[in-house]
N, C-alpha and C positions, 0 to 999 in steps of 0.2 A: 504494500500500500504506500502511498503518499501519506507522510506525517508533518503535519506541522506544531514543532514545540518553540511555544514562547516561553523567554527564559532558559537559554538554552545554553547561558553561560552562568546557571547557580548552582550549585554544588547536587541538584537531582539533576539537571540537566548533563551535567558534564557526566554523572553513570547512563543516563537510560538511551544519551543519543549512540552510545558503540553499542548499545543492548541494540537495539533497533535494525541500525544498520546490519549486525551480523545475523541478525532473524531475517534480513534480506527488504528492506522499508527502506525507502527514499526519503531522505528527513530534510526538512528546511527549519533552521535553526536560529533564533531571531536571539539579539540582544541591542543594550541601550549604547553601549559605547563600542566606536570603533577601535578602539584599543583589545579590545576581545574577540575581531572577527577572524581573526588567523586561530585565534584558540578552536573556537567553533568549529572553524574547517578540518583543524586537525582531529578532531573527534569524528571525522565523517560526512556531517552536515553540510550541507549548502547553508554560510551564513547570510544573515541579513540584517542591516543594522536598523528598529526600529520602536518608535513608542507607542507601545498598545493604548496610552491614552490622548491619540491623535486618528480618533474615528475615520477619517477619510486615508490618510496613510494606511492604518490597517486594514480599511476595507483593498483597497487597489493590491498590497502586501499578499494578503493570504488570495485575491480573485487570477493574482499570476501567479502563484504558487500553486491552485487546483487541489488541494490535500483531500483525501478518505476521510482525515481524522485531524483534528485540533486538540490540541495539549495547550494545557494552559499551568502552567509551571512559575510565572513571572512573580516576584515579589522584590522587596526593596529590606532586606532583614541586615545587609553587612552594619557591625558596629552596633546592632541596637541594645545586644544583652548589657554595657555598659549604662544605656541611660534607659531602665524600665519602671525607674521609680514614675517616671512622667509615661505611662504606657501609652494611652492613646496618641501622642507628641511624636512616638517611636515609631509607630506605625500608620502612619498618616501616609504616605507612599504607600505602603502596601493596601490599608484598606481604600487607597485609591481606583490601584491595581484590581482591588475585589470586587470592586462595585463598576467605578468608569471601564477600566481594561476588560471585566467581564463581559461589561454591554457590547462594549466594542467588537470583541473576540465573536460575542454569539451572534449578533447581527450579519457579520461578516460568512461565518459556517454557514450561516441559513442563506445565505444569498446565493452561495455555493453549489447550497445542498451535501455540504459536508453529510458521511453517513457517520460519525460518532464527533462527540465533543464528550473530553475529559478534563476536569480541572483540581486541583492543591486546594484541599483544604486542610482542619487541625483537628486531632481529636482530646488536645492537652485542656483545650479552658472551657469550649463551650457547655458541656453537659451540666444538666441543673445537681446544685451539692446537696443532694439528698436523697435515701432509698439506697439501694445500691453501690457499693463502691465501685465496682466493675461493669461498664454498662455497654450494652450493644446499640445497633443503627437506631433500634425505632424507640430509643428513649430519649426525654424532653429534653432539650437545650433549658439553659440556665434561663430564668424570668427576670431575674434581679442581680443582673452582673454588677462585680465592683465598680465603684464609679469613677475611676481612670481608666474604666476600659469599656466604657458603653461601649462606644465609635468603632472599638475592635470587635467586639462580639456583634455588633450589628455588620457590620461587612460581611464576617462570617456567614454570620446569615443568609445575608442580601445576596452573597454566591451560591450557597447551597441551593435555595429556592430557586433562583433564575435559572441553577443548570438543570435541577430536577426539571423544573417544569419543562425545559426544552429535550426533556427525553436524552437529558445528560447521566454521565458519570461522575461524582463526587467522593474521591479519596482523601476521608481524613487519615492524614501521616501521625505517626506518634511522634515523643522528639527526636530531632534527629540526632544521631552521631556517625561519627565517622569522618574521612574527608571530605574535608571542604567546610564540616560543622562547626558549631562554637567548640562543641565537646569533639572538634579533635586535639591532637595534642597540642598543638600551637594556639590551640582557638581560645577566645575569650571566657568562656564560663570553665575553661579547665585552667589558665591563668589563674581566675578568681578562687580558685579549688587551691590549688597549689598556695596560695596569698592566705590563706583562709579568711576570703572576703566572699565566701559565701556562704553563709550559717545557715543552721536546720533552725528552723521557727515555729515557736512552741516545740509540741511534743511532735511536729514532723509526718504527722497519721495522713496529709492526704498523697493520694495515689500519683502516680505517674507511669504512660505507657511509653515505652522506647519503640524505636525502628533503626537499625542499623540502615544509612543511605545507601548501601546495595540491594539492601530488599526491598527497600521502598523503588529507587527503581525496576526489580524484578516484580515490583505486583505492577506497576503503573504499565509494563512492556505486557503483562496478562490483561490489563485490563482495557487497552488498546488494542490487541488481539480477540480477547471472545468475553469482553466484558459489557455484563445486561445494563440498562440503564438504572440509576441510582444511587445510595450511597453503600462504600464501603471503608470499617476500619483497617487501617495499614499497621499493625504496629507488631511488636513480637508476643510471645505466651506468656508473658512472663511480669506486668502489672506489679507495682512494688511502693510502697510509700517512701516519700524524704528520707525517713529516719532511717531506710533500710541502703536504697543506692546510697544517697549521698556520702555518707564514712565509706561504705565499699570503693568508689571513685575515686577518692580520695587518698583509701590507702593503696590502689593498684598507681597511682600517678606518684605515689614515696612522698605524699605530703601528709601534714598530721591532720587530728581529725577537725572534722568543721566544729567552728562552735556553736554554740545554742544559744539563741537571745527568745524572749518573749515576744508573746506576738505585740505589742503592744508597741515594740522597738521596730521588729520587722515591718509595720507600717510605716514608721516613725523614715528607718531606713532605705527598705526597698519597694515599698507602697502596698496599695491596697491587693491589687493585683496577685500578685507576685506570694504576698503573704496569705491571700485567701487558698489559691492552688496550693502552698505548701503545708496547708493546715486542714481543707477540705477539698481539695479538687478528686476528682474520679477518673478510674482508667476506663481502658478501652478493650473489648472484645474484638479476637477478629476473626472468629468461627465463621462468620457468612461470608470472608474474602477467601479462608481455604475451601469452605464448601463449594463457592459460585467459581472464585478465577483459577482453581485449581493451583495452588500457590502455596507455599509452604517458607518458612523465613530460615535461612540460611545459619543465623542466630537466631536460637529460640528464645533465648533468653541475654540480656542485654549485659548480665553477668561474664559471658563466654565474650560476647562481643567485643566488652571493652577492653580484655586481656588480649583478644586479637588484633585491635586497633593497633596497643601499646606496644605489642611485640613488632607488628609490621613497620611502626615508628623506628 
C-alpha cells in the first residue's frame, strides 16, 4: 500500500517507517523542518517537508501523494517533560496538532478517499480515576480533569471522537520508552531519575502503563495492515504503580532511590497534573489489540525492557 505518516521524524516515526517499508509499503514521510529530510529518507520514506496545520498545504501534500492509509503520528512533545508543572503551556503545539492537524489530516483522506486513517493517541491520563485501576477501551475518560490540563484532555478527546467517527483507528500508546524517548538513557525524565529530581508523590498507588517504542510501532504497522476501525490500547502486560517502577528505574540506571515528598509539595512542585497521575491515574489493558491486530509486545513487561534498553546503551 501507499502510506502516508505524518510525523515521521518523532521517535514512533523513525521505528514504524523501516517496519513498513520492509512489509513492502511505499511510505511518504512528512516533517516540520528541513533539517530532518535527509533523516527521513534515510529511513526509506519519500520525505516531505510540511505543516499539518496549514489546511491547504496539507490538502495539495497528501492529494499528490495518493496514500491507502494516513498515519497521523505528529506531535510537538521535545523538551516538554522539563516544564509540566504549567501542563497545558507544554502542550499547546500538540493539542494543536490534535484538534487543527487532525481536521486537516481527515478532511484531506476523505477527499482522497483514503481506505484507513490511523492516529496517536495516550492511554496515561485520560481515563476517569475511579473503579478500576486497570481499565480497557470502552471505559469513561476522566469528567473532571486537573485543571492545568483541561486543554490537554480535551484535545485528547477532540481526536478520538473525530477519528472514530470517520470510521478511524485510535491507538492509545502507553508511555513510551526506548529510543528516541524521554526514558531513554540520554533523555530527560531519566536525567531527572538519575538527579533525583523526580520523586514518588504521596504513597505513589497510581498506575502507569508502558510501551516499549518498538512495539508501539509493531502494533501501529498491525494496525495499518488488518486493523478494524476504532480504539485500541498499545501498551505492554505489565501495569504497575509509581511506587513500584519508579525505585526499579532508578536502581537499573545506578542512581539512588527517588525521594518521596507529599502530595501537597508534588502540587506545590510538579502541578496538579502530574501529581494526580502519580497518586491516582489508571492503567491500560490491551487484551482487545492482541485479540483484534494479532500483536503481541516484544517486552511484556517494561521490567525486561528497561534492562534491554540499558544494556543496548
Amino acid at each position: 500500500m501507499k502510506v502516508f505518516v505524518a510525523g515521521a521524524s518523532g521517535a514512533i516515526g523513525k521505528q514504524l517507517i523501516p517496519l513498513l517499508v520492509d512489509a513492502g509499503h511505499e511510505v511518504v514521510g512528512t516533517t516540520t523542518s528541513p533539517q530532518k529530510v535527509d533523516a527521513v529518507g534515510t529511513l526509506g520514506a519519500r520525505p516531505v517537508v510540511l505543516d499539518l496545520l496549514d489546511a491547504n498545504a496539507v490538502g495539495r501534500t497528501v492529494s499528490e501523494a495518493e496514500p491507502d492509509v494516513v498515519v497521523h503520528e505528529a506531535t510537538a512533545l521535545a523538551a516538554v517533560a522539563s516544564s509540566l508543572r504549567k501542563f497545558d503551556k507544554a502542550f499547546a503545539q500538540t493539542n494543536r496538532l490534535r484538534t487543527e492537524g487532525t481536521d486537516n489530516l481527515l478532511a484531506a483522506a476523505r477527499a482522497i478517499e483514503a481506505k484507513k486513517f490511523v492516529a496517536q493517541s495516550y492511554a496515561g491520563w485520560p481515563y476517569a480515576r475511579e473503579g478500576a485501576t486497570v481499565k480497557d477501551e470502552g471505559a469513561a475518560l476522566d469528567p473532571r480533569p486537573a485543571g492545568n490540563a483541561k486543554e490537554t484532555i480535551a484535545a485528547i478527546r477532540y481526536l478520538e471522537e473525530s477519528v472514530v467517527a470517520a470510521n478511524g483507528i485510535v491507538l492509545r500508546y502507553g508511555g513510551f520508552y526506548g529510543p528516541g524517548t524521554s526514558l531513554a538513557t540520554g533523555g530527560e525524565s531519566a536525567q531527572a531519575i538519575r538527579k533525583r529530581a523526580f520523586p514518588v508523590v504521596g504513597e505513589g498507588g497510581g498506575m502507569t502503563s508502558f510501551i516499549h517504542i518498538e512495539d508501539a510501532a509493531r502494533a501501529t504497522l498491525a494496525a495499518v495492515e488488518h486493523g478494524q476501525p476504532g480504539i485500541y490500547n498499545i501498551v505492554d502486560d505489565d501495569p504497575a504503580p509509581v511506587s513500584a517502577w519508579l525505585p526499579y528505574v532508578a536502581d537499573a540506571l545506578g542512581a539512588k532511590p527517588p525521594r518521596h515528598v507529599p502530595v501537597w509539595l508534588g502540587k506545590l512542585v510538579a502541578g496538579e497534573q502530574l501529581t494526580t497521575m502519580m497518586t491516582e491515574g489508571r492503567g491500560a489493558s490491551n487484551a482487545k489489540a492482541k485479540r483484534e491486530l494479532d500483536w503481541r509486545p516484544l517486552y511484556p513487561s517494561w521490567r525486561e525492557g528497561f534492562l534491554n534498553v540499558l544494556e543496548a546503551a
